[in-house]
Structures are given as structure tokens and as C-alpha cells.
N, C-alpha and C positions, 0 to 999 in steps of 0.2 A: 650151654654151660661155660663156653670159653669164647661166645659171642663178643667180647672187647677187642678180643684180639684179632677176630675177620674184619677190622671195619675199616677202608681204604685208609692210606695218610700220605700227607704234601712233605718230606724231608727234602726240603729247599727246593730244586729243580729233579727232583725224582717224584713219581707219582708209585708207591707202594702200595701192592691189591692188601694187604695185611699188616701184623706187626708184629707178624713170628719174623725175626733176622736174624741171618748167621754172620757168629763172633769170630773174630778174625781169630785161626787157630794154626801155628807152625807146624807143617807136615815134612818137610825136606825129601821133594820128591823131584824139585829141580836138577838141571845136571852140573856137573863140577864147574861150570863157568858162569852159575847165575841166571842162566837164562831160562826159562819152564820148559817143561817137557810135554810133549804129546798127552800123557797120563792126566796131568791138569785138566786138560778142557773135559775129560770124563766126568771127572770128579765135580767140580764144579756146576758142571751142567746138572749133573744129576740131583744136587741139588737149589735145582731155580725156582722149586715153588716157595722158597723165602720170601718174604716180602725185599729185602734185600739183602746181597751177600755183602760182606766185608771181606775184603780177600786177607791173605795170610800177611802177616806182617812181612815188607815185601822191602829191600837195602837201595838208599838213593844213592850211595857210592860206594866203590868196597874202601874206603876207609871208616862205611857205619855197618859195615856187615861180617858181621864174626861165627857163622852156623852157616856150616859145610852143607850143600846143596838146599839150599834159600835161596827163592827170587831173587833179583834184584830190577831196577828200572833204569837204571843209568846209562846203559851202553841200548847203538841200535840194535844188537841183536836180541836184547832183551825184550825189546819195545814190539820185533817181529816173533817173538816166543811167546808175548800174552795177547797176541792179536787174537790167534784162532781160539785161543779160550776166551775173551769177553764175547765173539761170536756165537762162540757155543752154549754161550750163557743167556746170550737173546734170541737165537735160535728156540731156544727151549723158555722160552717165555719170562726170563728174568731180570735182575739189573745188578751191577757188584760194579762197590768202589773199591781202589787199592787203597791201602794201608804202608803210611811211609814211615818208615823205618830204619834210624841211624841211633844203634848198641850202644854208644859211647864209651864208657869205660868195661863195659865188659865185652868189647870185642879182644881177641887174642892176639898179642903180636904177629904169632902166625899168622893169622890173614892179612899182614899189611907189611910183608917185606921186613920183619922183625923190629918196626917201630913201637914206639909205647901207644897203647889208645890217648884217645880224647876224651877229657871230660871239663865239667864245670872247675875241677880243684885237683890237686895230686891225691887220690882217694883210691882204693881199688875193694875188690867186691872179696870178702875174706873166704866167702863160704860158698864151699863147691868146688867144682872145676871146670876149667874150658873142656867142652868137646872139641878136637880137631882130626883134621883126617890123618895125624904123624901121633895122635893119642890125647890121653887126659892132663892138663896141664895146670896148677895154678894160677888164677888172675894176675894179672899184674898192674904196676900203680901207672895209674896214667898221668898224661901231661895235662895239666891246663890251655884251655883254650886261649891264646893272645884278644886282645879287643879286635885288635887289626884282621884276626881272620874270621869273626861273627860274619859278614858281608860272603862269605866266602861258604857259609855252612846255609847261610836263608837260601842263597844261589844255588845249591846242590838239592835245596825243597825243591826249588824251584823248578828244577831242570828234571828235576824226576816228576813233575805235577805237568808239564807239560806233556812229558814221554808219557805219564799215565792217559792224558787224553788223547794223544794220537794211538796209542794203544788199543781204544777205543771202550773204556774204562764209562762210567757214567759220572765219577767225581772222584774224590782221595779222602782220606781221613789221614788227618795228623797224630800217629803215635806217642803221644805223652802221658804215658803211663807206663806203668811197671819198672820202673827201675833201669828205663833206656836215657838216651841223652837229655833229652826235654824236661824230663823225671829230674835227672841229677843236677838239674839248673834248678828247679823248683824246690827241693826240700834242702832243709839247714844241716843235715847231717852228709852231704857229699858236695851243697854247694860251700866252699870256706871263703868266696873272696870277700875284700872288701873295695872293689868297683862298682859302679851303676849296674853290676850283673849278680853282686854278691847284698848279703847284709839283711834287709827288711823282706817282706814278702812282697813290696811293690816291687822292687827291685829286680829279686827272683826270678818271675814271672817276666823280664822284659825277652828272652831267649824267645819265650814261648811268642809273645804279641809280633815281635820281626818276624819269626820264621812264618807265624799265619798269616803277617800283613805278604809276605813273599808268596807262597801259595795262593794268596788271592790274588793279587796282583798277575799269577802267569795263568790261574782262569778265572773263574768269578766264586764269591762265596755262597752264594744257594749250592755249587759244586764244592764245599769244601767242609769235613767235619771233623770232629777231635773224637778221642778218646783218654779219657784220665781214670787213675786209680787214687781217691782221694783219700781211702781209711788205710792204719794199718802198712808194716814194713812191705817197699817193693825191693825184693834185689838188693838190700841191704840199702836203701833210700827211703829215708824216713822223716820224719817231722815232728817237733811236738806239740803244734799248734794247727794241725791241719784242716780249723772250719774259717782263719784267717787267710790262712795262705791257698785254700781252695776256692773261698768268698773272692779272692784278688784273684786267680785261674777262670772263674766264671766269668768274671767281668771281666777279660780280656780278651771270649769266649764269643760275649754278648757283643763285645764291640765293633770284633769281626764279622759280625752277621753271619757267623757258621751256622750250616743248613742244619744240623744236628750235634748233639755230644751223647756219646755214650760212657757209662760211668762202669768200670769194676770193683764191686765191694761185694770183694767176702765176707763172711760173718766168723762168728765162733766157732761153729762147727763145718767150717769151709771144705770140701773134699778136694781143693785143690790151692792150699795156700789157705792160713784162718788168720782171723786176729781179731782182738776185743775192741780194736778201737771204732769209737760210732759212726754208722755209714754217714755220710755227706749229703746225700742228694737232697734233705729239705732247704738246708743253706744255699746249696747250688740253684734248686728249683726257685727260689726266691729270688736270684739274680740274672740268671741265662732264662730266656724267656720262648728260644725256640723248644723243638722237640727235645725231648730228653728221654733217653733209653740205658737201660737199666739191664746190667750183667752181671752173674756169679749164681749157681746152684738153685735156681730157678723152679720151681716144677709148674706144668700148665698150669695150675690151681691158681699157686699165687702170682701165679703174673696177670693172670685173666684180672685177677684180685685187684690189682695195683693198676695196672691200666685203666679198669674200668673205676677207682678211684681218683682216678687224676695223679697220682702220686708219680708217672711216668708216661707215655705215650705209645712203649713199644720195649718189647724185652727180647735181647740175642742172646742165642747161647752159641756154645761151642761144642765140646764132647759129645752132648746128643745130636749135634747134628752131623758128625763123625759118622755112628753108628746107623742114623736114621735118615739117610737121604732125601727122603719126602716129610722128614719132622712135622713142618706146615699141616699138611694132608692129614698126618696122623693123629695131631692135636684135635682138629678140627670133626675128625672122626670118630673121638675119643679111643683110640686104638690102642693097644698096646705100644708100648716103645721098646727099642732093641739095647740091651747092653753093649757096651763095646766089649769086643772079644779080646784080648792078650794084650791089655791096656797095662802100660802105655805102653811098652816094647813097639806095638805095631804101628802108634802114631806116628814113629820117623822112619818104618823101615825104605828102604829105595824100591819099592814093589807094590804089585796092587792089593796083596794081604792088607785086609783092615783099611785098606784108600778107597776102591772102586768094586771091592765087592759084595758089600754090604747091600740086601734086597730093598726094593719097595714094596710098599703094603700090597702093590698089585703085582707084584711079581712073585709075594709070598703066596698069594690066591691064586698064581699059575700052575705054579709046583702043586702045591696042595690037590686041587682038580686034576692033574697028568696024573 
């Protein structure tokens, strides 16, 4: 029945037994200085029968990182805090790239020594509030990025894409989507300039093509992939023309010879973020010509659907693979799947409630028989 989804796949220089993969999902179970905890490599491991992991969106400097106990990759003691976890991850038969990740304007003064964030334009994020560890805070507006310090942001891709491969990571994925930095270069409602970085969607999009030509440049791109959210508000980053300004993200996608992109599109009745605006991926699939992988409220059925249509290559999720350790296995088993239990409350607590203690299918058949 879900036969599309067992059938091996080439994601640049990864060889993937499947095309069930897990979506990069923020757990903050890191410790107060960024660096992972012992509790990671659990969790992760446990679950390696993805065809691959996407790790959690993970801070290339703490001036892109504003969510209290989140990786980061920047510093060495980071780079020795996700060793024992990408081992535990091929130990246990799997592969996982990091996920690079700089907030931009929605990181919180508080994490940066009481300065303004960075962003594409003086914009700030209306709705919500920062978590911090001193409390809940309203966003604040951030500074524009000068020209002179783009050099100086590709460099910190950089330098985290390297730290990711001696980490011992299998490749990185470039976070551009959701309403992070990359995001607020790309859409016309947070980017306002009018330099080579503002204005047109060719324009836009130039943040994104440096920082990937820098990523490739410090390892190779069969080791390098994106992720964008092309429909629909992120984070208050938005667009009104979003199958131009995506059509010019693909193809800046395609040029880098990224091993994969993977796309987030909610729909209408999204359980986690909706919007009416029309998913992207046929424009995109017409111009990015590698794999393309496809996320947002999934159920086996239709992704079997869609892969086995061509319409996609491979679909990740996230929240069930929270709940469901062996998701892969259980798909493939046609098995029940597990709710998450005290959702969300338990997605960020600092404990293994809801992180590592969630069964496998074979370990729910242990109990059962004892």
C-alpha cells in the first residue's frame, strides 16, 4: 500500500534506504550554553530508521539564535556536544543533516547582550512574544543589515557548515523558510530596501544564492540542501506574489546544485499554521530539477500518493515522528501510529517526558507479552 515510499533514493551524496524523513522539529533540550546534551543522541537515534534525519533547526552564531536551550554549531564545544549524537545516529543504522539556522529579527535582545536583532529592513514580528529565560517579552524592531556586513553573515554559514561536517553530520540544510532571516530577505512585506538586496524578486533572493554559494563553497553541494516555505504568512513574512518570487528561490536552488529542497506548505485546514494561499511546489517542481520533498500534515496515504505520482520524491514529517520513533517501520507495517501525548507543553520541556520515552512498535509487543 505505501510501497513508493520503501523504494531506496540518491539525496545528493546520501544514499537513503526509504523516503519516510524526519522534519527538522525544535525540542530545546540543549543545555544553557548551546551545546546538546547527552539526552540528544537518544532521541535521535531512536529514531534512524528514517530514511533521513533533518536535525532541529540548529544557531550558526548566537547572534541568529534567540530560543533558550537550542543547539547551536558555532563554538567547539558545540561541534564536541553533536559528535556523540551523529554517532549514535550511524551506530543505529542512519544519516541526519543539520539544519542552519539564523532568527533574524525574531531573536530577542536578550540573547545578544541587549542589542536590536538583524534583519533585511527595520521590521519587527507584531504577534506573540519572545520566550526568554528572564520571561515573555515583546519582539522588537530590528536593525537592517549594512551591505558591508553580508560577507560577514555567508562566513558564519560558513563556519557552521564546516563545524557541521567535522561534527560529523552527513551534510546541512539551509533554513529558509519560516519567517527566519533568509525568509525576511525573500518576501516584500519585511524586506523594504531599495539596494541589490531589496526591491524585485531577483533582487530578494540574492541573501539566499551568497549564503548557498558559501555553504558550498566550505563543503560540496550534493552535501548541501534548502528548506523553504513558499505559501501563505511565515512569522509575519509574507508576500503577494509568491509563485514569482518562489519560481526566482528555485532557481537559485537549481543553480546551486542542492542535493535536495524540501518545501513547507500548509494548507487550509493546517493543524499547525493554515493558510488559503496555493501550495507552490508545481512551479518550483518545474524549475529545481533535483529531489524534492514535500512537508506539512501528511498522512501515509497521501504521501504514498504523491510520491508514487511524481508530484514529490519523498515526504518528512515532524510531530509524528515525535510521538513515533520507528514512524518508518510503522508505515511500512501499516501499524497504528501514536498521538503525541501533552502536546505541545511537552515538545520543549528540558526532560525526557514526551523526548525519549515514547515506545517502539517492538517494544510495545514486549510489554504486551510480559
Amino acid at each position: 500500500m505505501h510501497d513508493s515510499l520503501f523504494q531506496p533514493i540518491q539525496l545528493g551524496a546520501i544514499a537513503a534506504p526509504n523516503r519516510v524523513l524526519m522534519a527538522p522539529c525544535t525540542r530545546t533540550r540543549a543545555q544553557d550554553d548551546y551545546v546538546p546534551s547527552a539526552i540528544m543522541a537518544t532521541y535521535y537515534a531512536q529514531r534512524a530508521d528514517a530514511g533521513l534525519i533533518i536535525s532541529e533547526a540548529t544557531g550558526i552564531s548566537q547572534e541568529g539564535l534567540g530560543t533558550a536551550r537550542a543547539p547551536g554549531i558555532w563554538s567547539k564545544a558545540q561541534v564536541e556536544g553533536w559528535k556523540p549524537i551523529t554517532e549514535a545516529v550511524h551506530q543505529a543504522g542512519g544519516r541526519i543533516v543539520c539544519q542552519l539556522w539564523h532568527m533574524g529579527r525574531i531573536v530577542h535582545p536578550w540573547f545578544i547582550g541587549g542589542e536590536p536583532p538583524v534583519s533585511a529592513s527595520a521590521t519587527r514580528l507584531e504577534e506573540g512574544k519572545a520566550h526568554t529565560p528572564a520571561g515573555r517579552f515583546p519582539y522588537e524592531t530590528a536593525r537592517p543589515l549594512r551591505i558591508d556586513e553580508m560577507p560577514r553573515i555567508v562566513e558564519d554559514y560558513a563556519l557552521a557548515t564546516r563545524n557541521a561536517r567535522e561534527a560529523g553530520f552527513d551534510g546541512v540544510q539551509l533554513h529558509a523558510a519560516n519567517g527566519y532571516l533568509i525568509d525576511q530577505f525573500l518576501r516584500s512585506s519585511t524586506n523594504l530596501r531599495d539596494d541589490e538586496y531589496g526591491g524585485p524578486a531577483e533582487n530578494r533572493v540574492r541573501l539566499l544564492r551568497e549564503v548557498l554559494a558559501g555553504i558550498v563553497s566550505a563543503w560540496d553541494a550534493p552535501h548541501v540542501s534548502v528548506r523553504l516555505s513558499p505559501n501563505g504568512d511565515s512569522q509575519g513574512a509574507d508576500d503577494p506574489d509568491p509563485a514569482t518570487l518562489f519560481a526566482h528561490a528555485a532557481q537559485v536552488v537549481q543553480d546551486a546544485g542542492a542535493a535536495f529542497l524540501e518545501l513547507r506548505q500548509p494548507g487550509p485546514d493546517g493543524t499547525y499554521g493554515s493558510t488559503t494561499v496555493p501550495k507552490q511546489d508545481a512551479v518550483i517542481r518545474s524549475i529545481y530539477k533535483g529531489p524534492l520533498v514535500l512537508n506539512s500534515d501528511y498522512t501515509p496515504e497521501d504521501a504514498a500518493q504523491d510520491v508514487a505520482s511524481g508530484r514529490c520524491d519523498a515526504v518528512s514529517w515532524g510531530r509524528l515522528y515525535l510521538s513515533n520513533p520507528d514512524l518508518a517501520t510503522r508505515i511500512r507495517k501499516g501499524a497504528p501510529l501514536t498521538p503525541n501525548k501533552g502536546a505541545p507543553k511537552t515538545w520543549y520541556y528540558p526532560s525526557e517526558e514526551g523526548y525519549t520515552d515514547y515506545p517502539t512498535l517492538e517494544q510495545e509487543a514486549a510489554g504486551a507479552a510480559a
